[in-house]
C-alpha positions as CSV (number, residue, x, y, z in Angstrom):
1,X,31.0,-59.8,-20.7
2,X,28.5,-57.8,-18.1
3,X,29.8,-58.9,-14.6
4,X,27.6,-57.5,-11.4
5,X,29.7,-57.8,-8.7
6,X,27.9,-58.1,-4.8
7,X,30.3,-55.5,-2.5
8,X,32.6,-52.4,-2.9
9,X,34.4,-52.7,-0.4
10,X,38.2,-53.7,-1.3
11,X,37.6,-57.1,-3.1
12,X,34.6,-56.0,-4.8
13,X,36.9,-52.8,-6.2
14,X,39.8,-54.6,-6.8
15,X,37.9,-57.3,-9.1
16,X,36.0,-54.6,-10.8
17,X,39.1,-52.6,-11.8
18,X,40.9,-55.7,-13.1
19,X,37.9,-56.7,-14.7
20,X,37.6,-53.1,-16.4
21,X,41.2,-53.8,-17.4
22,X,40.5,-56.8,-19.3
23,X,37.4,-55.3,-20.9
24,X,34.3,-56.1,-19.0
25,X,31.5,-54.3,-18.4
26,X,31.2,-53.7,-15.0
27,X,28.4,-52.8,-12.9
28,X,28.8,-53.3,-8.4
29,X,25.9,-52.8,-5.6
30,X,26.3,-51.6,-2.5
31,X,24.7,-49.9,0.5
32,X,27.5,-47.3,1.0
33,X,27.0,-44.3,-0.9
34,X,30.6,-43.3,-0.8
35,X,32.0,-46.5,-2.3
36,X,29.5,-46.2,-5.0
37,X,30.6,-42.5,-5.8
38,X,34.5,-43.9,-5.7
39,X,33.1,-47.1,-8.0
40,X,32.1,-44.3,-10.7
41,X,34.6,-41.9,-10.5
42,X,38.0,-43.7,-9.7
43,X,37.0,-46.8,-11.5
44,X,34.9,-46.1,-14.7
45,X,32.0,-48.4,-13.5
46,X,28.3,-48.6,-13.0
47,X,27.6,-48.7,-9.5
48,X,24.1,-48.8,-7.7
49,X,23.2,-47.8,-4.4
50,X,21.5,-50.6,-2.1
51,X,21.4,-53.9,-1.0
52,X,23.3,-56.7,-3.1
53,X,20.0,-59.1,-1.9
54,X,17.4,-56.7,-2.9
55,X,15.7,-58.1,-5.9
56,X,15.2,-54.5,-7.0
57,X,18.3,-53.1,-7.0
58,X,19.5,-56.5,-8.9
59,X,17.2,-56.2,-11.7
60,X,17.9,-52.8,-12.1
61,X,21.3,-53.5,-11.9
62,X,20.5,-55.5,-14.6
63,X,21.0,-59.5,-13.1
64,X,18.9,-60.7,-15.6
65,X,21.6,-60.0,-18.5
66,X,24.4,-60.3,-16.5
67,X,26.9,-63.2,-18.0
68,X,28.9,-63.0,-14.4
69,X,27.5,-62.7,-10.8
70,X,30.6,-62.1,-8.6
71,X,29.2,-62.6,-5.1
72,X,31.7,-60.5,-2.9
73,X,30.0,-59.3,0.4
74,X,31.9,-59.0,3.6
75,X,29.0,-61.4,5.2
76,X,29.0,-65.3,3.8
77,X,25.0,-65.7,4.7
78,X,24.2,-62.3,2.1
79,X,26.6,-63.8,-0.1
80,X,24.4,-66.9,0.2
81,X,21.5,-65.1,-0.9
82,X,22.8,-63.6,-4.0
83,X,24.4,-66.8,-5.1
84,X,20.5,-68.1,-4.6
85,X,19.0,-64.9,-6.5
86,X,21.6,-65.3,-9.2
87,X,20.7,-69.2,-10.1
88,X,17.1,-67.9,-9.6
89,X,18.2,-65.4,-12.8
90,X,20.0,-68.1,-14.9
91,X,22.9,-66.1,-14.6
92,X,25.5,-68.1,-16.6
93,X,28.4,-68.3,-14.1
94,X,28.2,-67.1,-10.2
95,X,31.4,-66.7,-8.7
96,X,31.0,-66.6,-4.5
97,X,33.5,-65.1,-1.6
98,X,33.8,-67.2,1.0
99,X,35.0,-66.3,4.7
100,X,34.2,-69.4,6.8
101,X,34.5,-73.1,5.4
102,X,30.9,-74.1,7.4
103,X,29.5,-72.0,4.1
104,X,31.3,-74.2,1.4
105,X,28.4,-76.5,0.7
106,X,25.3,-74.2,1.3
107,X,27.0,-71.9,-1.6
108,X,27.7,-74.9,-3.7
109,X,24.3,-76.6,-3.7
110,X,22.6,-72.6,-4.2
111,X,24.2,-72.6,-7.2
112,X,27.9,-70.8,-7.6
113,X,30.4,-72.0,-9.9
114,X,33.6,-71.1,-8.4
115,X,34.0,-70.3,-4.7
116,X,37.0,-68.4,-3.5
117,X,37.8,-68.4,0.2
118,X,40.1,-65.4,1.1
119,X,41.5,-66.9,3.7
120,X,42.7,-70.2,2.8
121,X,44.7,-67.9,-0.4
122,X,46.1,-65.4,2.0
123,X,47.3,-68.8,4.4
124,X,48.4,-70.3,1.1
125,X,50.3,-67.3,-0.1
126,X,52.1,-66.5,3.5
127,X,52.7,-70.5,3.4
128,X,54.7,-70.2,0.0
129,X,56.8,-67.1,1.0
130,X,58.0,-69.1,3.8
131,X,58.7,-72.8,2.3
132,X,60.3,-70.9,-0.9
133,X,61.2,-67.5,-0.3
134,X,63.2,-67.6,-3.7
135,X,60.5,-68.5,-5.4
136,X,58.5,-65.0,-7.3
137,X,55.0,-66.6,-7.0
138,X,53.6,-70.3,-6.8
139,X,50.0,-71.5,-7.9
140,X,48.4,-74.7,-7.1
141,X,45.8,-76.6,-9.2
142,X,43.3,-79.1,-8.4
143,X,43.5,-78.9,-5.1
144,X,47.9,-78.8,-4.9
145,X,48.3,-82.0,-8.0
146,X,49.9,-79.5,-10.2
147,X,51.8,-76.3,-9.1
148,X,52.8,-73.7,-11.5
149,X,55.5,-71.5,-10.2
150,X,57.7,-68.2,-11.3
151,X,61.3,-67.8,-10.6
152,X,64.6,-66.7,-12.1
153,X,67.3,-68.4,-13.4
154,X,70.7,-68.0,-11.6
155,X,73.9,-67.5,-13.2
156,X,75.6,-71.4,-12.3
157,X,72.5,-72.8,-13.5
158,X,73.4,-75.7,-15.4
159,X,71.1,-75.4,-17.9
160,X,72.0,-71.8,-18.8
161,X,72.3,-71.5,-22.7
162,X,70.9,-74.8,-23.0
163,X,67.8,-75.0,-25.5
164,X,64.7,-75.8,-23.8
165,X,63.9,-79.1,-26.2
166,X,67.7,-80.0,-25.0
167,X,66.7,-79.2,-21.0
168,X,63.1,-81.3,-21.1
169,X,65.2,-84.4,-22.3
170,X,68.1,-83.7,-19.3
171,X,67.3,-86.3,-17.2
172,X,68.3,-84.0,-14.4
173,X,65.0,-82.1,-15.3
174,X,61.7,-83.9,-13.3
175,X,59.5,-85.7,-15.2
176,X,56.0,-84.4,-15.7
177,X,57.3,-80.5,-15.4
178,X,57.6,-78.4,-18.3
179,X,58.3,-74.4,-18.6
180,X,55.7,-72.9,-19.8
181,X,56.4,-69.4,-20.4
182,X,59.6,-67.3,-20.6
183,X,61.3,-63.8,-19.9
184,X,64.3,-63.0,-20.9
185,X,64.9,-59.4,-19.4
186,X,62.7,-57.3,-16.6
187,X,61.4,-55.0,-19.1
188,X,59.9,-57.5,-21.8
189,X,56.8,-59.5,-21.7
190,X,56.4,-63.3,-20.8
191,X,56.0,-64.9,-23.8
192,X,55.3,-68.7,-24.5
193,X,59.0,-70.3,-25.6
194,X,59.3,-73.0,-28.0
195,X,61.9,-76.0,-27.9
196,X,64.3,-73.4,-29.4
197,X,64.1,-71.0,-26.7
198,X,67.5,-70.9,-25.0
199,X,67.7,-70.1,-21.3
200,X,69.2,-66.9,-20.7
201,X,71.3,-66.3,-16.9
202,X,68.6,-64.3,-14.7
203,X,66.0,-65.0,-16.9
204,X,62.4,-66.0,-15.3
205,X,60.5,-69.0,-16.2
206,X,57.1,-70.1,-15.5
207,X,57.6,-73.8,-14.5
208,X,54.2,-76.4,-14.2
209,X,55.7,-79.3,-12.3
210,X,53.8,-81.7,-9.6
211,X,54.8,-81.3,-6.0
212,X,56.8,-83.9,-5.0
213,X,59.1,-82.6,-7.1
214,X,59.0,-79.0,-6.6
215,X,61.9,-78.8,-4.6
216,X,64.2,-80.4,-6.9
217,X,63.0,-78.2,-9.7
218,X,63.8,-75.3,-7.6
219,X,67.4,-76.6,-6.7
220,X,68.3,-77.0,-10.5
221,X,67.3,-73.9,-11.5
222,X,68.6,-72.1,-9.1
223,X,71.4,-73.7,-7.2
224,X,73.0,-70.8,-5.1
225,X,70.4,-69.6,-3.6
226,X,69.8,-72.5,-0.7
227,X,73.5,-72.0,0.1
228,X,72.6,-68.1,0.4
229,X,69.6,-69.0,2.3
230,X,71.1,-70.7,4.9
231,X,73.9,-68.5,5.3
């Protein structure tokens, strides 16, 4: 895939290095000289020097081959215009920041796919750490119907050394939740577990479940920790 991503500044570098990661061909624009030299040295990628909304500078970037625009400018308005100049392009998927929520639509009906607003994820995040502080990391889907959360199994877990065909069927277990991926030990990889799969003590789990029954989800996996909490 050949993303151009709008911005260097931290987003913009962030995404680019994941995106290196998972093999991507990356190219960014941006006006500051420095973050295009750090773009090219420190991260492995094409960067051009210039504005993100210069026609240009796009299309020598290379916009028209690009299979990704990732619109990630400090400014919503510029990021605006290159969601407009991408559609203009026929870039396949355009991907917008988004600061303030009076921008939502205008980005939607220029043409981006996916809009991202980097404040209502750092208000979610901050949100989570505080209604489940147990909990590793929580994700919420289609607007919070689904949630998909990471935690570890406690010792006097109930279902400890059960199978996870045996758990699902428990009608302790909420309906409509299911664990979805599985590590037994700190220093092995998350794998996806079959109904064989037998929950190890401090395991982690990834659990999908909805959210009115997150909290009992959390209680059955791990039941000492809202007695430590409140201690």
């Amino acid at each position: 895939m050949y993303t151009l991503i709008g911005g260097a500044g931290l987003i913009g570098r962030t995404l680019a290095q994941r995106l290196v990661k998972l093999g991507h061909t990356v190219a960014i624009i941006d006006i500051d000289p420095n973050a295009c030299a750090y773009a090219r040295e420190r991260l492995g990628v094409m960067a051009f020097e210039g504005s993100a909304v210069s026609t240009d500078i796009l299309y020598e970037a290379g916009i028209h081959k690009a299979n990704i625009v990732c619109a990630a400018l400090r400014y919503d308005a510029l990021n605006l215009a290159i969601v407009s100049l991408a559609r203009h392009y026929q870039v396949p998927h355009i991907i917008s920041r988004l600061r303030h929520r009076d921008f939502e639509h205008p980005l939607r009906h220029a043409g981006a796919h996916q809009i991202i607003s980097t404040v209502d994820l750092a208000v979610s995040t901050m949100v989570n750490a505080a209604e489940y502080p147990q909990v590793e990391s929580i994700m919420h889907f289609e607007k919070g119907q689904i949630e998909v959360l990471k935690l570890s199994i406690t010792d006097d877990c109930s279902f400890v050394n059960h199978r996870l065909a045996d758990i699902a069927r428990d009608p302790r277990f909420p309906p409509n939740s299911l664990i979805i991926g599985y590590q037994a030990h700190s220093h092995e990889n998350l794998v996806i577990p079959n109904g064989d799969t037998v929950l190890e003590p401090n395991a982690k789990v990834l659990v999908v479940t909805k959210p009115e029954t997150l909290h009992t989800l959390i209680d059955l996996l791990q039941p000492s920790q809202e007695t430590s909490l409140l201690e």
